[in-house]
C-alpha positions as a printed NumPy array, in Angstrom:
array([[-110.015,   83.081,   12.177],
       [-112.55 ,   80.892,   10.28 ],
       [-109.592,   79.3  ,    8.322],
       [-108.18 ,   78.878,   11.271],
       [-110.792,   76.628,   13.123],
       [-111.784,   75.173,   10.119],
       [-108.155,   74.031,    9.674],
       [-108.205,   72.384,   13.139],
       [-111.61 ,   70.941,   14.082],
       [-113.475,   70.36 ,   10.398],
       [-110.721,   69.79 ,    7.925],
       [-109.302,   66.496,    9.43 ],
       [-112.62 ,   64.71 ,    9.222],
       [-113.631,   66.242,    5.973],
       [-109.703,   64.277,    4.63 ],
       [-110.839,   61.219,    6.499],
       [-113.828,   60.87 ,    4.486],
       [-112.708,   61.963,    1.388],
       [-109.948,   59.558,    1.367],
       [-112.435,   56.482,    1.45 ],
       [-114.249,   56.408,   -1.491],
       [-114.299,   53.429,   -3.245],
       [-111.897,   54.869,   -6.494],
       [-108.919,   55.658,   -3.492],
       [-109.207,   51.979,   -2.015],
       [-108.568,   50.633,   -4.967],
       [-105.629,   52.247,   -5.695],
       [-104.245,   51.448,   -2.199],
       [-104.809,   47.546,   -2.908],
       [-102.867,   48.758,   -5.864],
       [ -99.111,   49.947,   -3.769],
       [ -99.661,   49.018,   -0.197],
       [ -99.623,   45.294,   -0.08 ],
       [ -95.81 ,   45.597,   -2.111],
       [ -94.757,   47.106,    1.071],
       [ -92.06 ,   44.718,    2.791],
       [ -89.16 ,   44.96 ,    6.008],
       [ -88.883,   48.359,    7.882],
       [ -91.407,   50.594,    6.704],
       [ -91.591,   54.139,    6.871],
       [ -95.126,   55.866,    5.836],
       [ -95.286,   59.178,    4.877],
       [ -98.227,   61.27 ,    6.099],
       [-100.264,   58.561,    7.135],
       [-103.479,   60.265,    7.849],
       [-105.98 ,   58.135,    9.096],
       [-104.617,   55.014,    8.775],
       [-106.393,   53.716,    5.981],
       [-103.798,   51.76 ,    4.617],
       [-103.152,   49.72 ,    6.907],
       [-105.82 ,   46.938,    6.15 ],
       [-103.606,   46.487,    3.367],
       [-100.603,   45.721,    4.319],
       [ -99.706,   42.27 ,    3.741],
       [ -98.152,   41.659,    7.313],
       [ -96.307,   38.607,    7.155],
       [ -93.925,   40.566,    4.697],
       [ -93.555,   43.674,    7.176],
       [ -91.295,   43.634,   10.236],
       [ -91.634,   47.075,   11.782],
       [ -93.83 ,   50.144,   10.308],
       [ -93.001,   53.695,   11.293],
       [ -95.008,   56.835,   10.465],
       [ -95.288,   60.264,   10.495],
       [ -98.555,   62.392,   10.792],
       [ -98.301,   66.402,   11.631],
       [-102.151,   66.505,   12.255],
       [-103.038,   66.066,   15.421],
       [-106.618,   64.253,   15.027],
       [-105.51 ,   62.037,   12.118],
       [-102.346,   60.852,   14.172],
       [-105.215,   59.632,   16.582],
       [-107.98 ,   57.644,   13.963],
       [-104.155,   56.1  ,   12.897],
       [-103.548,   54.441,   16.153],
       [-107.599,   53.326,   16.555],
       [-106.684,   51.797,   13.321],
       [-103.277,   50.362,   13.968],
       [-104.94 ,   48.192,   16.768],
       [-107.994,   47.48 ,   14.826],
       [-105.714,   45.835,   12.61 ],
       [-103.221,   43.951,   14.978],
       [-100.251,   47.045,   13.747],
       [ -97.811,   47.584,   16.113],
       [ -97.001,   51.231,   15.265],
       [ -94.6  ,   53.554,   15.858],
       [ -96.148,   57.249,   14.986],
       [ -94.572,   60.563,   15.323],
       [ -96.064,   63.978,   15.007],
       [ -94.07 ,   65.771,   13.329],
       [ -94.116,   66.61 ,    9.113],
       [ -92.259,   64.99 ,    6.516],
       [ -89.667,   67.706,    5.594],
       [ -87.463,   66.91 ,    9.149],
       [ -87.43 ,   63.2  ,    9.459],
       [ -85.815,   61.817,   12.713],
       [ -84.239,   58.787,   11.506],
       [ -80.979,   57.03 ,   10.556],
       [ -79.503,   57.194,    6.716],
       [ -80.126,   54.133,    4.789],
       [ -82.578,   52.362,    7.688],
       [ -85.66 ,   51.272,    6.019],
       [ -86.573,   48.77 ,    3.513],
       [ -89.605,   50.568,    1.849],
       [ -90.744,   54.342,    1.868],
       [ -94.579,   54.705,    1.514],
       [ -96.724,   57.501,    0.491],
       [-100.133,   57.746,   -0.271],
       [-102.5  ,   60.923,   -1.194],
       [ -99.853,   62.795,    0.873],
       [ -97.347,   64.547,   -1.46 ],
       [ -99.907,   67.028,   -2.433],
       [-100.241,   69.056,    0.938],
       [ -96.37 ,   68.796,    2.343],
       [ -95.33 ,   72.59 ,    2.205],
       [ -92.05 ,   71.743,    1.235],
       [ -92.666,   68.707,   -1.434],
       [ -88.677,   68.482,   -2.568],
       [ -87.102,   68.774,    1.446],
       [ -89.283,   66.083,    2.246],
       [ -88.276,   63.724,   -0.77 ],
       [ -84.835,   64.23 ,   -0.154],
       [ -85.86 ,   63.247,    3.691],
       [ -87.055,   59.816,    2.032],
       [ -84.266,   59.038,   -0.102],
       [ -81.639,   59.75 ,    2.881],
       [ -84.04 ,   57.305,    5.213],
       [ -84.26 ,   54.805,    2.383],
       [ -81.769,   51.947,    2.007],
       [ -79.81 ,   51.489,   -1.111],
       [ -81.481,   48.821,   -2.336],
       [ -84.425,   49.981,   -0.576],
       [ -88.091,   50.944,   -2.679],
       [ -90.146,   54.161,   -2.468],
       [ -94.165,   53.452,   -3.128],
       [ -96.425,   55.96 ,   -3.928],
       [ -99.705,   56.345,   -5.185],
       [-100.951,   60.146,   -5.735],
       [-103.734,   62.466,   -7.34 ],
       [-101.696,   65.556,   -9.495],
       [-101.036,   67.311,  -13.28 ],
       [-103.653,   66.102,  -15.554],
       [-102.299,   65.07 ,  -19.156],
       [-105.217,   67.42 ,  -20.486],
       [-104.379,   71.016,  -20.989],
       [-107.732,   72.374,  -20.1  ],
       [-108.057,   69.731,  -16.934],
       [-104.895,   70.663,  -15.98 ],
       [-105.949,   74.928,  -16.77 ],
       [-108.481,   74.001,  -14.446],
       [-106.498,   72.315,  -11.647],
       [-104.823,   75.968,  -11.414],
       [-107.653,   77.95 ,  -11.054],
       [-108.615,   75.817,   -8.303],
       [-105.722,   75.627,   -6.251],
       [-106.234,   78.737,   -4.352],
       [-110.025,   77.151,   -2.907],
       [-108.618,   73.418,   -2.685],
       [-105.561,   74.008,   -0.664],
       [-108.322,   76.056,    2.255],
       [-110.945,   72.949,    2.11 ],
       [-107.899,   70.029,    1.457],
       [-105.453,   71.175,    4.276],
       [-103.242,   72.726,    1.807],
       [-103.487,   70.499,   -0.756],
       [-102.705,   70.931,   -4.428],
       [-104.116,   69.183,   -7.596],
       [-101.266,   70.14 ,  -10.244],
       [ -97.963,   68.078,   -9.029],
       [ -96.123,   66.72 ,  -11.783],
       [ -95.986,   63.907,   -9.176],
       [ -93.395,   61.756,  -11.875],
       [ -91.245,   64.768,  -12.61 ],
       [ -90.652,   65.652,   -8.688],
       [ -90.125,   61.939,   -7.625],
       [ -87.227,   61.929,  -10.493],
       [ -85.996,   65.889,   -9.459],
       [ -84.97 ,   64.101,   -5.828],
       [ -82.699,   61.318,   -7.204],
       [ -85.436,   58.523,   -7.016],
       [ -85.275,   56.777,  -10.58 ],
       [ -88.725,   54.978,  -11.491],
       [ -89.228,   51.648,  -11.838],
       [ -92.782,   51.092,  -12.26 ],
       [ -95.002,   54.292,  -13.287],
       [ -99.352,   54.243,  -14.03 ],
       [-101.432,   56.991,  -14.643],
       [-105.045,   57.744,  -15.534],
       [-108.322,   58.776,  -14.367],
       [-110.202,   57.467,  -11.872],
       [-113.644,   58.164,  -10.909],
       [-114.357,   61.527,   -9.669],
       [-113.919,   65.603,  -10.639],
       [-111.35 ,   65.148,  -13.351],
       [-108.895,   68.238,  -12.115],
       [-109.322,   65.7  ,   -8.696],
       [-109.079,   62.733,   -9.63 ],
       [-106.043,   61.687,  -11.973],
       [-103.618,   59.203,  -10.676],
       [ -99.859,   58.185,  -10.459],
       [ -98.762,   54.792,   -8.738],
       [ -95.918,   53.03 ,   -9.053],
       [ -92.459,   52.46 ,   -7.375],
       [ -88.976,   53.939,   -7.561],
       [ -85.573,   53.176,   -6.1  ],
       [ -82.329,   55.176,   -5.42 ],
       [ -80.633,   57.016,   -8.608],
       [ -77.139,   57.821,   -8.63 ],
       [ -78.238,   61.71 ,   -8.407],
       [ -76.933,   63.827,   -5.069],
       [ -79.259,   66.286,   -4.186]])
């Protein structure tokens, strides 16, 4: 019951906050402004990224959000920012839209709490255009075998406080799984809990892989 309630009325503010510390906005000025044409965000949360979208190079952005309060702070946001949106509530795994209809496929800090990580990439990759780019910037598997010991012994108490999140994703290694081949790939530390706070960023684009 207490998961439960927590789940709905605590844990969607707690992610709100969380996700804008000074370490995250950076990386977002890192991806978000290489978004360009019909954009399709992943999980968008909040809304956080949308101060950084550089807007003359975006025609239309999309998203979907399966929280109910974050779908909400993303609209305040969208109009705070002059965003004509176009938000859906519904989760990443079951995308209702076209094959091959957007230019760029974003995801931030979401790829760690979609039950089904793998349905929903191959979701992106249908949606994506051929010549079309995926962006991503993500928290996951730590390089260091006793960080990365540690991520796994706190999974179990980070997924209950983080909305199901996990901290071990090979985030490169699923991102190539789907078909996606990368084109630009970072990783480090940033500040923070180390099991929390190692990064990937980059960009990717269709492979020749069927999934």
């Amino acid at each position: 019951m207490f998961q439960k309630l927590y789940d709905r009325y605590l844990c969607p503010h707690v992610i709100n906050w969380a996700m804008q510390s000074k370490s995250i906005t950076k990386q977002r000025e890192k991806v978000v402004p290489y978004a360009s044409g019909r954009v399709l965000e992943i999980g968008i949360g909040s809304g956080l990224n949308f101060k950084h979208y550089k807007q003359s190079n975006i025609k239309e952005i999309f998203a979907v959000e399966p929280d109910s309060t974050l779908l909400e702070k993303a609209k305040i946001r969208a109009k705070e920012n002059n965003i004509s949106l176009n938000i859906q509530k519904i989760p990443a795994e079951s995308l209702p839209f076209e094959n091959n209809s957007f230019d760029t496929v974003l995801s931030t800090y979401t790829m760690c709490s979609i039950s089904n990580l793998q349905l929903a990439l191959n979701e992106m990759k249908r949606v994506l255009k051929k010549d079309g780019k995926f962006i991503f910037s993500e928290h996951g598997k730590s390089p260091d075998l006793n960080i990365y010991k540690w991520q796994k012994r706190l999974n179990p108490i980070q997924k209950r406080i983080g909305g199901g999140c996990h901290l071990d994703i090979n985030i490169p290694s699923v991102i190539k799984y789907a078909g996606f081949e990368l084109s630009d790939l970072n990783s480090m530390y940033i500040p923070g809990p180390r099991f929390l706070s190692y990064h990937y960023w980059g960009s990717a684009f269709l492979g020749d892989k069927d999934v």
